[in-house]
C-alpha positions as CSV (number, residue, x, y, z in Angstrom):
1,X,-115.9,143.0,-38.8
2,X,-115.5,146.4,-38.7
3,X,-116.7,149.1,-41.7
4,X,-113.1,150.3,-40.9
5,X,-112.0,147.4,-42.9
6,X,-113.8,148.1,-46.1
7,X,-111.9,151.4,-47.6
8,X,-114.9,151.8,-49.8
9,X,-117.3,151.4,-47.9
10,X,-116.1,153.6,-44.7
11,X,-115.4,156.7,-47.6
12,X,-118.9,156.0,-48.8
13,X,-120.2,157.0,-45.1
14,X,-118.0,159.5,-44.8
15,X,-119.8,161.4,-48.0
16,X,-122.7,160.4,-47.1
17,X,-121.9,161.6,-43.9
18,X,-122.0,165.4,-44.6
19,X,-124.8,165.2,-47.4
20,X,-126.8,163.6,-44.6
21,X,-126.0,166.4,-42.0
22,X,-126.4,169.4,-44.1
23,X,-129.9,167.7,-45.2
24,X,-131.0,167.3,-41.5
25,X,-129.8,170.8,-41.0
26,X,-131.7,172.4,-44.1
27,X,-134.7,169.7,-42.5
28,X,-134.8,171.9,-39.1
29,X,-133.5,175.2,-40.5
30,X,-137.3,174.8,-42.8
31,X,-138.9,173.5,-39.8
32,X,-138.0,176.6,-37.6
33,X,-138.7,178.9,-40.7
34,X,-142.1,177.1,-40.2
35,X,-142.6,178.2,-36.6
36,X,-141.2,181.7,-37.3
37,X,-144.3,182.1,-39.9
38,X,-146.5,180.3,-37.2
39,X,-145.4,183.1,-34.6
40,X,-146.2,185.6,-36.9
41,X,-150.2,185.0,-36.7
42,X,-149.8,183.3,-33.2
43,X,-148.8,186.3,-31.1
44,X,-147.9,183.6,-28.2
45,X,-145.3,181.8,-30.4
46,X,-142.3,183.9,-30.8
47,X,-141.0,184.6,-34.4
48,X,-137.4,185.9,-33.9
49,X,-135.9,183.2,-32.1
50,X,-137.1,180.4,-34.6
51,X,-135.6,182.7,-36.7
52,X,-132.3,183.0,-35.2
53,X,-132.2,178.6,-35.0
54,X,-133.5,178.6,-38.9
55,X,-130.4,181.2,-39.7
56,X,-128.4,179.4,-37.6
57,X,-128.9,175.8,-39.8
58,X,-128.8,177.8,-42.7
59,X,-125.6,178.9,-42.3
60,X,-124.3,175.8,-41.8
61,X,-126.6,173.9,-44.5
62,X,-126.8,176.1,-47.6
63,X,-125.4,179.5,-47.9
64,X,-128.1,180.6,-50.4
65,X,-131.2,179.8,-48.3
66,X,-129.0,182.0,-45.2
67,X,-128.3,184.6,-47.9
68,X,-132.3,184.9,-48.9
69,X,-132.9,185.0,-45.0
70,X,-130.4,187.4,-44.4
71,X,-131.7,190.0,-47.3
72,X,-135.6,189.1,-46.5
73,X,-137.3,192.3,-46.1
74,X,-138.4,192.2,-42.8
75,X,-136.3,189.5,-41.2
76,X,-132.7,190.4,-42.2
77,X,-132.5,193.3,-40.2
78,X,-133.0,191.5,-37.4
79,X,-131.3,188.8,-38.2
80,X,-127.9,191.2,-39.1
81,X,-128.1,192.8,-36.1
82,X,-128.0,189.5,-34.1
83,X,-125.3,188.0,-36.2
84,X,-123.0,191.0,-36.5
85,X,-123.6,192.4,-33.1
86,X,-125.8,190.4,-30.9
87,X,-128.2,192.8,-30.4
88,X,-132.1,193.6,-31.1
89,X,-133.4,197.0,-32.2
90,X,-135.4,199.0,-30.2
91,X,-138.5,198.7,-31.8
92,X,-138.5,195.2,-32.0
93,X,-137.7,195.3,-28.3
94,X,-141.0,197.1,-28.5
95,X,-143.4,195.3,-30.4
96,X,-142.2,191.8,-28.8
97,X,-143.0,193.3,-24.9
98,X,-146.0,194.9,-26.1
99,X,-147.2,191.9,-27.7
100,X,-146.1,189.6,-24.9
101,X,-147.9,192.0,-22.5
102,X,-150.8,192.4,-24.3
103,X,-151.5,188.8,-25.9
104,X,-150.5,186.6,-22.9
105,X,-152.2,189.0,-20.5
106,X,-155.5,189.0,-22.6
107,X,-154.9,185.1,-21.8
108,X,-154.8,185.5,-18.4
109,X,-157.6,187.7,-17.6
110,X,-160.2,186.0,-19.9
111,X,-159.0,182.2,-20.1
112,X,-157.6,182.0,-16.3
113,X,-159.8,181.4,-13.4
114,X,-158.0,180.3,-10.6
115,X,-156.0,183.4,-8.9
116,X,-153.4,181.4,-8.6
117,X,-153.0,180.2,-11.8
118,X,-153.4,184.4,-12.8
119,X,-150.5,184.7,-10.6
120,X,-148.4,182.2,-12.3
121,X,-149.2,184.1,-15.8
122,X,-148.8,187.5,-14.4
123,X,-145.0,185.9,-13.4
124,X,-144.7,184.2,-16.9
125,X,-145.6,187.5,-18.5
126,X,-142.0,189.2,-16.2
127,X,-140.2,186.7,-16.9
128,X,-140.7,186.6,-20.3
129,X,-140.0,190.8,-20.1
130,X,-137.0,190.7,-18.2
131,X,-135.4,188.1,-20.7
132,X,-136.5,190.9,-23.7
133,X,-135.2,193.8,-21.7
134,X,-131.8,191.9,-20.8
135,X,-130.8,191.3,-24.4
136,X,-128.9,194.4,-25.6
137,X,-130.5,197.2,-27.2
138,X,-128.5,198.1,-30.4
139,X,-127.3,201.5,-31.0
140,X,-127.3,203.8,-34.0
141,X,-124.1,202.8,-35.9
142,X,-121.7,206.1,-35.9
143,X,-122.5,207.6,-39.3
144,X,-119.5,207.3,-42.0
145,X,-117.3,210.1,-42.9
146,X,-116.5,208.2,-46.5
């Protein structure tokens, strides 16, 4: 027999339904939130786009917990620019290729022994520059006249 049968039943689901979404939404929206703060002391785990994903569930979950993200301090500038114009700030640009550069290759010279393997992290460390430098740079809004 088919739930399709049983009115009460199938509307039960069907609440149950979104309740259940939104909480595995809020579930992985905390757990990127998790991994954003992780990134923060782990300069090889990135922070903004566990950020982004967390937003992202937010949004979609609970419009209070993606309103505290959005006017956090340090994260809701980022996060506005991405959302309202798809584009990171210059010093963020910064700070993430520095710390990319710097971290990872730290990694490479000290932990890496195989020149190879050196290679392959030296490749890893452009790659992961070129996607930071292909993500537009956002300008200086035009300052109002009001």
């Amino acid at each position: 027999m088919s739930i399709l049968r049983f009115p009460v039943l199938a509307s039960l689901l069907e609440t149950t339904k979104g309740k259940l979404d939104d909480s595995m939404l809020k579930f992985v929206g905390y757990f990127f939130l998790v991994l954003a703060f992780i990134g923060i002391l782990l300069p090889l785990l990135p922070t903004t786009p566990f950020l982004l994903v967390a937003a992202m569930c937010f949004a979609k979950s609970s419009p209070e917990l993606h309103d505290k993200l959005m006017n956090h301090k340090v994260f809701g500038p980022v996060l506005r620019d991405w959302e309202e114009r798809r584009c990171i700030n210059c010093k963020v640009k910064i700070i993430a290729i520095s710390s990319v550069t710097f971290f990872t290759g730290i990694s490479v010279i000290f932990m890496l022994k195989n020149i190879y393997a050196k290679s392959f992290g030296v490749l890893i460390i452009l790659i992961a520059i070129g996607i930071i430098l292909k993500i537009p740079t956002c300008r200086k809004s035009p300052p109002s006249l009001i």
